[in-house]
HTML snippet that shows the backbone in 3Dmol.js (N, CA, C, O; Angstrom):
<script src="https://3Dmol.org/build/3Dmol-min.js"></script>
<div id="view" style="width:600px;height:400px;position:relative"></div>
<script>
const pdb = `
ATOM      1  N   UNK A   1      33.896   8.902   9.417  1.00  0.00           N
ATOM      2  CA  UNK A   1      33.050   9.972   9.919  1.00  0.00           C
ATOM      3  C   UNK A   1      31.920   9.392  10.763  1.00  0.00           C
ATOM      4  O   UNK A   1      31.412   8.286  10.578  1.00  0.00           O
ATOM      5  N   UNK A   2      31.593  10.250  11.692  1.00  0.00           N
ATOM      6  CA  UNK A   2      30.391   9.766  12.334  1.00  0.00           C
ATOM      7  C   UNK A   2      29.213  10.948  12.329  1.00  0.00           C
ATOM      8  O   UNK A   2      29.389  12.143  12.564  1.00  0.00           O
ATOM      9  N   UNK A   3      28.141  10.372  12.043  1.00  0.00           N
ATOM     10  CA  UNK A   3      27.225  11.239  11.760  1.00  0.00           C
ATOM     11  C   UNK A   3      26.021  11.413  13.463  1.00  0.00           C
ATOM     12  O   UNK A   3      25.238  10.532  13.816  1.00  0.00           O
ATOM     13  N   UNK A   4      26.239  12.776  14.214  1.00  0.00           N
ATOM     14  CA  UNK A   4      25.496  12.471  14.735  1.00  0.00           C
ATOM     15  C   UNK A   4      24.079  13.496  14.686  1.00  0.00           C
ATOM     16  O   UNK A   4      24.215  14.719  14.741  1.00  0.00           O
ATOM     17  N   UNK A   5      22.762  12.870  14.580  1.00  0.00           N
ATOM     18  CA  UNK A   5      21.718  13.619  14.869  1.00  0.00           C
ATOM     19  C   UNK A   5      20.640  13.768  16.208  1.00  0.00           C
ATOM     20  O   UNK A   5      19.935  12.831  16.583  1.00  0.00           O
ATOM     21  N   UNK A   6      20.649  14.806  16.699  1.00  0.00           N
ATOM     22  CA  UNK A   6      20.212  14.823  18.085  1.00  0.00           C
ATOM     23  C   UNK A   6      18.698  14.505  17.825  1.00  0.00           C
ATOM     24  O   UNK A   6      18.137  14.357  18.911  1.00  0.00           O
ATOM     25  N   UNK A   7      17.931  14.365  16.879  1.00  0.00           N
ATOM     26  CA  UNK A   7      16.878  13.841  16.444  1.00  0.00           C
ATOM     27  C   UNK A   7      16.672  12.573  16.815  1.00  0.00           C
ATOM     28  O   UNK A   7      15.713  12.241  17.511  1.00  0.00           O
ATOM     29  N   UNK A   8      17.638  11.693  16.340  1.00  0.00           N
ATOM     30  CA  UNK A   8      17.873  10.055  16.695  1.00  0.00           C
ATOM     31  C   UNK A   8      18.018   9.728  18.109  1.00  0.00           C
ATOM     32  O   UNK A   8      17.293   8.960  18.741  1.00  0.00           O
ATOM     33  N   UNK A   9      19.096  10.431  18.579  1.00  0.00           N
ATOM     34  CA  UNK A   9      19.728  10.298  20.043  1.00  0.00           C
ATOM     35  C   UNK A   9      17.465  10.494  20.605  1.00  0.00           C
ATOM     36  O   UNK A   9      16.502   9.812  20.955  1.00  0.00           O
ATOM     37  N   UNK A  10      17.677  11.233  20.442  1.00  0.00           N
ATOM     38  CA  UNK A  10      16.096  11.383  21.026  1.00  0.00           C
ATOM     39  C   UNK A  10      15.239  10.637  21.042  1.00  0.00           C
ATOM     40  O   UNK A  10      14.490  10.522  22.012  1.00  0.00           O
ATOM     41  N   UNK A  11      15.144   9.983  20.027  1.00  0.00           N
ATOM     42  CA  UNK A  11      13.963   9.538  19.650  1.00  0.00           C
ATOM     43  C   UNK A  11      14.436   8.229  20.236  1.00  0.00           C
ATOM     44  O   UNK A  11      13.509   7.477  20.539  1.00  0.00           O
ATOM     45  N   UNK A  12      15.765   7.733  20.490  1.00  0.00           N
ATOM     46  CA  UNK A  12      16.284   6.598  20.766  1.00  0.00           C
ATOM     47  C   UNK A  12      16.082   6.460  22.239  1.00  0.00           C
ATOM     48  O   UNK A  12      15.751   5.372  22.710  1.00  0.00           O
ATOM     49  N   UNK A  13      16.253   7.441  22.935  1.00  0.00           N
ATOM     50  CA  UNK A  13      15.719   7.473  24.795  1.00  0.00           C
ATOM     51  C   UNK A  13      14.444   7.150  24.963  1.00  0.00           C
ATOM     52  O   UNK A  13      14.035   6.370  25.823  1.00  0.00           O
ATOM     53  N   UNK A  14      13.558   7.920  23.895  1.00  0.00           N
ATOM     54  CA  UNK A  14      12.176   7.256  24.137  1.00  0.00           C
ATOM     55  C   UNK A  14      11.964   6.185  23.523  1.00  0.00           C
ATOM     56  O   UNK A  14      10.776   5.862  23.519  1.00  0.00           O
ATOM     57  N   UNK A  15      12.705   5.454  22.961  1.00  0.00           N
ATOM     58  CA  UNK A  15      12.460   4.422  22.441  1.00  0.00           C
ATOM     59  C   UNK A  15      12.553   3.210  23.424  1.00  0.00           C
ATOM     60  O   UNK A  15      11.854   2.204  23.540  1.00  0.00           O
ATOM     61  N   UNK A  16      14.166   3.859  24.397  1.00  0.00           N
ATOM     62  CA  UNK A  16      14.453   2.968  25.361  1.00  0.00           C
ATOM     63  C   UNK A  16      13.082   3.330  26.593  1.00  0.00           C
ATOM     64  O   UNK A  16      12.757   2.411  27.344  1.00  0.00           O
ATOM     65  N   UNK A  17      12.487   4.454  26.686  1.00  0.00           N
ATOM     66  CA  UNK A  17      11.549   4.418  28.397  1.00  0.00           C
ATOM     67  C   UNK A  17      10.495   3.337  27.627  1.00  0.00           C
ATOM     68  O   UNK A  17      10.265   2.360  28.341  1.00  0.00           O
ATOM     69  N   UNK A  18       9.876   3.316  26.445  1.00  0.00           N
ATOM     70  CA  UNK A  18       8.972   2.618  25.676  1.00  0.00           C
ATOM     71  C   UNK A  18       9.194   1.105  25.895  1.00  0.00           C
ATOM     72  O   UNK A  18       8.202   0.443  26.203  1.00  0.00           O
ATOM     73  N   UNK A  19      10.502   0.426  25.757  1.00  0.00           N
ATOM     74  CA  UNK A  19      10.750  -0.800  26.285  1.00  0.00           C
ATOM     75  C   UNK A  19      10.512  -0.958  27.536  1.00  0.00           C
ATOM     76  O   UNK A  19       9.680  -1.790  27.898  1.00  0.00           O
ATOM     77  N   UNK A  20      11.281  -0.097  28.529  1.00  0.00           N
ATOM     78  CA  UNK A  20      11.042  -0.246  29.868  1.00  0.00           C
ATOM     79  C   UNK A  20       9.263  -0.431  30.371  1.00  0.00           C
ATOM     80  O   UNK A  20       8.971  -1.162  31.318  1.00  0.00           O
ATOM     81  N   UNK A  21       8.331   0.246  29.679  1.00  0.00           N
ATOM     82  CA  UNK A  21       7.121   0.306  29.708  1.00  0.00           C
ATOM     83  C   UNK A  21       6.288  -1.030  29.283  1.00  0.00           C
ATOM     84  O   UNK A  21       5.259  -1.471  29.795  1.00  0.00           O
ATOM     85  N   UNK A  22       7.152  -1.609  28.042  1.00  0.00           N
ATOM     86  CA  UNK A  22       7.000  -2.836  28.032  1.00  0.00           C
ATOM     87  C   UNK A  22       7.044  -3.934  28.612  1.00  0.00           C
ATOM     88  O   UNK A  22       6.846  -4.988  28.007  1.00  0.00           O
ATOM     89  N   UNK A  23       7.350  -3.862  30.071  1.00  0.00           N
ATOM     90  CA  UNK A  23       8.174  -4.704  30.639  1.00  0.00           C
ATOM     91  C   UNK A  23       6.727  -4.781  31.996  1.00  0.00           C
ATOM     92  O   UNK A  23       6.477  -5.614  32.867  1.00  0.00           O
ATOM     93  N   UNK A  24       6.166  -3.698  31.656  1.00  0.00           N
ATOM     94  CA  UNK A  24       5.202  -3.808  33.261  1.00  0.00           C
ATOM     95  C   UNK A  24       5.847  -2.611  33.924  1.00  0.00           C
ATOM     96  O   UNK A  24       5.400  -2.462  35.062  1.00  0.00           O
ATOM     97  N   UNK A  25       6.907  -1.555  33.528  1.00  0.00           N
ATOM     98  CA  UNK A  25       7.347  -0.518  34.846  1.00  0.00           C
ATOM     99  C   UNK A  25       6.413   0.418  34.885  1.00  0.00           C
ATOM    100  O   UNK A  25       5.973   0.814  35.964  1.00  0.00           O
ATOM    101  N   UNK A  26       5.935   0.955  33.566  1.00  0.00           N
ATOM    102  CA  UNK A  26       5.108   1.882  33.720  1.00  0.00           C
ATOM    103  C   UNK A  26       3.882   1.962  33.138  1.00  0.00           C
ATOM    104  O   UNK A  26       3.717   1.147  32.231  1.00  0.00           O
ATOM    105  N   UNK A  27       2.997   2.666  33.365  1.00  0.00           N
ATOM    106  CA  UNK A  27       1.205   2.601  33.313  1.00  0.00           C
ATOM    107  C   UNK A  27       1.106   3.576  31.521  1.00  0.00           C
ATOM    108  O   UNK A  27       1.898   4.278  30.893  1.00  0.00           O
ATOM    109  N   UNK A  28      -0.344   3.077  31.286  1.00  0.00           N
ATOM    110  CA  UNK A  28      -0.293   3.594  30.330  1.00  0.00           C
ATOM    111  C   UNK A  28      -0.343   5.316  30.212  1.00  0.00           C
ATOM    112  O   UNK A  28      -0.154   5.724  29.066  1.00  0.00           O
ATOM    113  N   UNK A  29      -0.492   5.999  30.892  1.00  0.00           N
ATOM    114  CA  UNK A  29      -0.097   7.390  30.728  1.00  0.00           C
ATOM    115  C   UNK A  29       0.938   7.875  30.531  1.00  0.00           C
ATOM    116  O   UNK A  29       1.107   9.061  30.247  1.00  0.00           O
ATOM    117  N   UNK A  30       2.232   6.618  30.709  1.00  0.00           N
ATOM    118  CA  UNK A  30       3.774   7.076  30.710  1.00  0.00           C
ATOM    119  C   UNK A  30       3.946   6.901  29.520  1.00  0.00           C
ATOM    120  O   UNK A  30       4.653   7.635  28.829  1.00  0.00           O
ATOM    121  N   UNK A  31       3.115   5.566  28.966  1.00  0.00           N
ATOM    122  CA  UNK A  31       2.691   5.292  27.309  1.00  0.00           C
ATOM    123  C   UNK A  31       2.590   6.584  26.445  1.00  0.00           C
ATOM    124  O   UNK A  31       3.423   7.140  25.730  1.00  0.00           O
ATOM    125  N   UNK A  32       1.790   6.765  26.631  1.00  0.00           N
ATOM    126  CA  UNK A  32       0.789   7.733  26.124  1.00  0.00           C
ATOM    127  C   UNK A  32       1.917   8.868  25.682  1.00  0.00           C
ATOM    128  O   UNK A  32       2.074   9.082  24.481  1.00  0.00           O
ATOM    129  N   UNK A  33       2.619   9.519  26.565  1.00  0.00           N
ATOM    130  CA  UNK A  33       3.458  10.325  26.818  1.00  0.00           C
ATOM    131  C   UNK A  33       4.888  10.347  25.902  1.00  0.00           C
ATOM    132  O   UNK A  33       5.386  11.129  25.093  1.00  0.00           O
ATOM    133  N   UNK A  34       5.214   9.201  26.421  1.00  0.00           N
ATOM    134  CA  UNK A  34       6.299   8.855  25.009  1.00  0.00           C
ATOM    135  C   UNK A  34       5.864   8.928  23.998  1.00  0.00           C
ATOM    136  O   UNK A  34       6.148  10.021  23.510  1.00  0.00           O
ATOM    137  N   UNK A  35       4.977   8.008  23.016  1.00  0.00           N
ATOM    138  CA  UNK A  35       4.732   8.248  22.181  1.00  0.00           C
ATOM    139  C   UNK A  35       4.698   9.705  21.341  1.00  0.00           C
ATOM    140  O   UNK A  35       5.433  10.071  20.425  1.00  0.00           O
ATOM    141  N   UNK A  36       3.405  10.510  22.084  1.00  0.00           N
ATOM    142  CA  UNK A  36       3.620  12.415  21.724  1.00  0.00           C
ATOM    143  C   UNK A  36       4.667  12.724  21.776  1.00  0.00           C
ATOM    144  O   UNK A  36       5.110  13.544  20.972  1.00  0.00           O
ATOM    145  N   UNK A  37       5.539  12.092  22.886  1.00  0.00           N
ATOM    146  CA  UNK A  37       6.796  13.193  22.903  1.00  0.00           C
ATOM    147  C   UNK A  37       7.545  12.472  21.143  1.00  0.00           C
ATOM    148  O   UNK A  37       8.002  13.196  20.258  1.00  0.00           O
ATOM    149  N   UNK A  38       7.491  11.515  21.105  1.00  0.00           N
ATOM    150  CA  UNK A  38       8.107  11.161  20.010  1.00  0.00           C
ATOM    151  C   UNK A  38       7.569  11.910  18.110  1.00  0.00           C
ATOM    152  O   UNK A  38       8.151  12.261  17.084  1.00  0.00           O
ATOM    153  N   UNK A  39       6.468  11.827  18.508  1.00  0.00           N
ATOM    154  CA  UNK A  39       5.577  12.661  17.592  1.00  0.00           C
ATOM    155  C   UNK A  39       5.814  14.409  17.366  1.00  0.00           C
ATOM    156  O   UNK A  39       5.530  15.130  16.410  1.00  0.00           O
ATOM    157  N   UNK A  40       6.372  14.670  18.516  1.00  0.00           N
ATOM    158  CA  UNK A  40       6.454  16.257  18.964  1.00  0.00           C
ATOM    159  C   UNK A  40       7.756  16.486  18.470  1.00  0.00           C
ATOM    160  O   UNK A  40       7.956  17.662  18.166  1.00  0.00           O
ATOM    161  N   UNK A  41       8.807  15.624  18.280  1.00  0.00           N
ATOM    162  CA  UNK A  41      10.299  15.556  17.950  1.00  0.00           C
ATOM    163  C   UNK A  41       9.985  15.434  16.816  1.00  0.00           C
ATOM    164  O   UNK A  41      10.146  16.568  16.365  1.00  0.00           O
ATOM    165  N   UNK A  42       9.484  14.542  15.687  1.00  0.00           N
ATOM    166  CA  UNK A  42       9.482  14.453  14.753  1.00  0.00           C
ATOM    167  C   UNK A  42       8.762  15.911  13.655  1.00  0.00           C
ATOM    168  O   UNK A  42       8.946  16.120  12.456  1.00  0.00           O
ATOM    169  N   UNK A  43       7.957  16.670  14.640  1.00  0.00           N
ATOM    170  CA  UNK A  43       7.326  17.158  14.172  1.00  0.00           C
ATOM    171  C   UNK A  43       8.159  18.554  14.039  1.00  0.00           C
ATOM    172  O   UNK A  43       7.825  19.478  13.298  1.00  0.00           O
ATOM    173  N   UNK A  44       9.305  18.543  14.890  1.00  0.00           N
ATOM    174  CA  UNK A  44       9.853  19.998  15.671  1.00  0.00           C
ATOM    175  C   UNK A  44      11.412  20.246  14.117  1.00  0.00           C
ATOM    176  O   UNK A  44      12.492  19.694  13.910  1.00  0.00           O
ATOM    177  N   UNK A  45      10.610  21.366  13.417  1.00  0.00           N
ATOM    178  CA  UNK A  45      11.753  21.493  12.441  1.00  0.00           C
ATOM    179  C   UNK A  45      13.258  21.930  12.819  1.00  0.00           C
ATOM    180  O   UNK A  45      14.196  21.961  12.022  1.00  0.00           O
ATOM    181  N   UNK A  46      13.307  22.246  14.128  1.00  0.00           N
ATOM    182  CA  UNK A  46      14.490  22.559  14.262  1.00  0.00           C
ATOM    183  C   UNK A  46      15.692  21.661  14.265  1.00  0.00           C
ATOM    184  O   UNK A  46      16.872  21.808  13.946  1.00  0.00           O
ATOM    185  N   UNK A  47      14.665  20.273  14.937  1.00  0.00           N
ATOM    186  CA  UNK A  47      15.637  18.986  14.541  1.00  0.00           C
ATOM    187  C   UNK A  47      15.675  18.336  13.144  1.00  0.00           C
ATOM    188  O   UNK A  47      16.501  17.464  12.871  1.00  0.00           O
ATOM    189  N   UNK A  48      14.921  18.705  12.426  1.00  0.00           N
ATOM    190  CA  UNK A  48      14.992  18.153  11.505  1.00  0.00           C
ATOM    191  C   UNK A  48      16.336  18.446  10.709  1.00  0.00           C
ATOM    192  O   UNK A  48      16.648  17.348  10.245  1.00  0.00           O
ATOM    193  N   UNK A  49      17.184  19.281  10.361  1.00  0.00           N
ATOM    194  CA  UNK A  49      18.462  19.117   9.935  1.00  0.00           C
ATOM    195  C   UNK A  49      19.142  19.699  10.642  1.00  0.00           C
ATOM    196  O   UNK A  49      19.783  20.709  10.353  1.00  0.00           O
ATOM    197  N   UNK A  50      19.089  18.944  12.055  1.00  0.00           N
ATOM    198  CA  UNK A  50      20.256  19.137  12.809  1.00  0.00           C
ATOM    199  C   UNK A  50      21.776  18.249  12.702  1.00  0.00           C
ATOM    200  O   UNK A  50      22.792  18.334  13.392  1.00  0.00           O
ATOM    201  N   UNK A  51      21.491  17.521  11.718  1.00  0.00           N
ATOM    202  CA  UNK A  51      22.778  16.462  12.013  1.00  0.00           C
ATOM    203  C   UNK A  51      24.088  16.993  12.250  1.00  0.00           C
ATOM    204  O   UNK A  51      23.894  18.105  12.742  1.00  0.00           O
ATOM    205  N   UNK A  52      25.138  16.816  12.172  1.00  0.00           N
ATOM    206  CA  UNK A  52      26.364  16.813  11.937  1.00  0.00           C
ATOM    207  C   UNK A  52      27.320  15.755  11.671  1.00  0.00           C
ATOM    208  O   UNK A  52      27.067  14.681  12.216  1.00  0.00           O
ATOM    209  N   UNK A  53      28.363  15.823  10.953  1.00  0.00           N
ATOM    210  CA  UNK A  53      29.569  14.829  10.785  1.00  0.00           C
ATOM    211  C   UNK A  53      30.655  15.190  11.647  1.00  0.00           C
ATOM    212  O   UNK A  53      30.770  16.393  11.883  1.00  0.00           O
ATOM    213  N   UNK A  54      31.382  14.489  12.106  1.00  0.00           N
ATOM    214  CA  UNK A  54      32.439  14.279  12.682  1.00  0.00           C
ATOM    215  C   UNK A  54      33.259  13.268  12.543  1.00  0.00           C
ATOM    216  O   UNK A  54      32.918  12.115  12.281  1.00  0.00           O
ATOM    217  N   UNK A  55      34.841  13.833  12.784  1.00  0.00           N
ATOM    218  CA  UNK A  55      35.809  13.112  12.986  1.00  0.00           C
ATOM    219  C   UNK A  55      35.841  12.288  14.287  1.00  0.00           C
ATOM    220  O   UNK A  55      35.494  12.880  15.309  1.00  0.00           O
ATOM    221  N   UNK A  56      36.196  11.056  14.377  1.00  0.00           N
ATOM    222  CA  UNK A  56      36.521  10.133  15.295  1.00  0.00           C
ATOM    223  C   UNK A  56      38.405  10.617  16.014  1.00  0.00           C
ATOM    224  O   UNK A  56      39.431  10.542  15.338  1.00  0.00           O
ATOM    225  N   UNK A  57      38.345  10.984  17.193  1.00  0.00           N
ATOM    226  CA  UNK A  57      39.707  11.270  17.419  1.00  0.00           C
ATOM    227  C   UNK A  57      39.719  11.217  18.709  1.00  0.00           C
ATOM    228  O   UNK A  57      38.948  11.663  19.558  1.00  0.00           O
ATOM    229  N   UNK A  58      41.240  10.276  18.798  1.00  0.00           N
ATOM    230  CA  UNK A  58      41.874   9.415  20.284  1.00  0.00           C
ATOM    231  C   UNK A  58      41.534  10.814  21.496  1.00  0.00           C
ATOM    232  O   UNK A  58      41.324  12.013  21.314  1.00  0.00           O
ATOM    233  N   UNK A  59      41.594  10.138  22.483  1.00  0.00           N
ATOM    234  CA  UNK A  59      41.430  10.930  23.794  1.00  0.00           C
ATOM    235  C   UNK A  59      42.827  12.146  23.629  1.00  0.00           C
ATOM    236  O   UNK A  59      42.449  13.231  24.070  1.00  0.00           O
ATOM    237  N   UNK A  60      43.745  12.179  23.306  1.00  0.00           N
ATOM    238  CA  UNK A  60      45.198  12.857  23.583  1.00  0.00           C
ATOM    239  C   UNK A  60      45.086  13.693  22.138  1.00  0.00           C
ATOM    240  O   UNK A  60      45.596  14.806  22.258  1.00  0.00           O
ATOM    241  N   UNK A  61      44.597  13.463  20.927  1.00  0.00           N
ATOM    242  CA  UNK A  61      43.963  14.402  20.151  1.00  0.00           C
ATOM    243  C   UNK A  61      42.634  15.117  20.592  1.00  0.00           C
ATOM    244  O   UNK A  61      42.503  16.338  20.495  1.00  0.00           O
ATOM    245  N   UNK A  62      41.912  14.502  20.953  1.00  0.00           N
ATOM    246  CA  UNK A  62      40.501  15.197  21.305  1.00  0.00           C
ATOM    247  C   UNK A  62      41.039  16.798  22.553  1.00  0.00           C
ATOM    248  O   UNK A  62      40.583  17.938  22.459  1.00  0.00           O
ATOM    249  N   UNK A  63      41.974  16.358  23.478  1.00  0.00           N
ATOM    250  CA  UNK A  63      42.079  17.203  24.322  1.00  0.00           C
ATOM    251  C   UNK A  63      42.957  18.279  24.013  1.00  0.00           C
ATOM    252  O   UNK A  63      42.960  19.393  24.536  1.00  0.00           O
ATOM    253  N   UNK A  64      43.894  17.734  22.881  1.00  0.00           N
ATOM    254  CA  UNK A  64      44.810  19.406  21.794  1.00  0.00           C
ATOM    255  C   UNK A  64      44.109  19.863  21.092  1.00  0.00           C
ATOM    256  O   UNK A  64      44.466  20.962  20.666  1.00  0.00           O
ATOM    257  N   UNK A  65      42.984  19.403  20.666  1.00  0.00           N
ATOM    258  CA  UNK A  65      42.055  20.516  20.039  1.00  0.00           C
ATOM    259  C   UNK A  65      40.987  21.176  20.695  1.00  0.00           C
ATOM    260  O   UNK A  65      40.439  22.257  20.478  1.00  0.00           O
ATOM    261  N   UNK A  66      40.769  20.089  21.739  1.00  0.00           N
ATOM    262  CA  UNK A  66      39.775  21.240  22.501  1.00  0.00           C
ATOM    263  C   UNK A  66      39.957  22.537  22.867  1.00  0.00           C
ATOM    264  O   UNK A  66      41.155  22.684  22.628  1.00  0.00           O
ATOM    265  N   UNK A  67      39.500  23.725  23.350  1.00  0.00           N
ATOM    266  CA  UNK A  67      39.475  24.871  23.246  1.00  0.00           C
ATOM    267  C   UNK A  67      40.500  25.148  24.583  1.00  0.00           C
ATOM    268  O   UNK A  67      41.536  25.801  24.711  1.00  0.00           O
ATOM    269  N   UNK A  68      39.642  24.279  25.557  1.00  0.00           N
ATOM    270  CA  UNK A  68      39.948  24.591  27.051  1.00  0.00           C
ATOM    271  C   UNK A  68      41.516  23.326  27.492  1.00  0.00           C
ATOM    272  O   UNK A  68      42.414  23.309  28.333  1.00  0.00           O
ATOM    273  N   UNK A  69      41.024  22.360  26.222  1.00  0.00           N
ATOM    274  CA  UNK A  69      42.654  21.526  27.079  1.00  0.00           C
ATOM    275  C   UNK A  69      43.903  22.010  26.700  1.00  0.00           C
ATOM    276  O   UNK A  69      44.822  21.197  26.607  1.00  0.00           O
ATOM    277  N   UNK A  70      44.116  23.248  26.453  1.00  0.00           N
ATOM    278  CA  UNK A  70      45.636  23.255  26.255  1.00  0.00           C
ATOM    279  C   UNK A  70      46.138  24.422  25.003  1.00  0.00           C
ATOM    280  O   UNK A  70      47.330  24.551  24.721  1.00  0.00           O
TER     281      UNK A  70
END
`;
const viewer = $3Dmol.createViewer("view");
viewer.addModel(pdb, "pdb");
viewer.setStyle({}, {cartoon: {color: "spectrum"}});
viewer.zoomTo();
viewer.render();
</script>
């Protein structure tokens, strides 16, 4: 199973502009910014039990169950 939470995925993009910021690309207001936004996600109950589980399944299964392949 794979568990995914759009909470993580999130928090994981700003995690990645936060490195990039580390690096010298961006000023501290872009700082500043991530951070809240990261604070603002954590804070936002709607993500909070958003997860889901899922099955892992090959490209030629994924597309017989999809709605629209077939």
């Amino acid at each position: 199973m794979i568990y995914e939470h759009p909470l993580a995925y999130l928090i994981g993009v700003e995690g990645m502009a936060l490195l990039w910021s580390f690096t010298g690309e961006f000023d501290r207001d872009f700082v500043d910014a991530r951070i809240a936004e990261v604070r603002r996600l954590l804070d936002d109950e709607a993500l909070a039990d958003a997860a889901i589980e899922v099955a892992r399944v090959g490209t030629t299964e994924g597309y017989r169950i999809w709605p629209l392949g077939g």
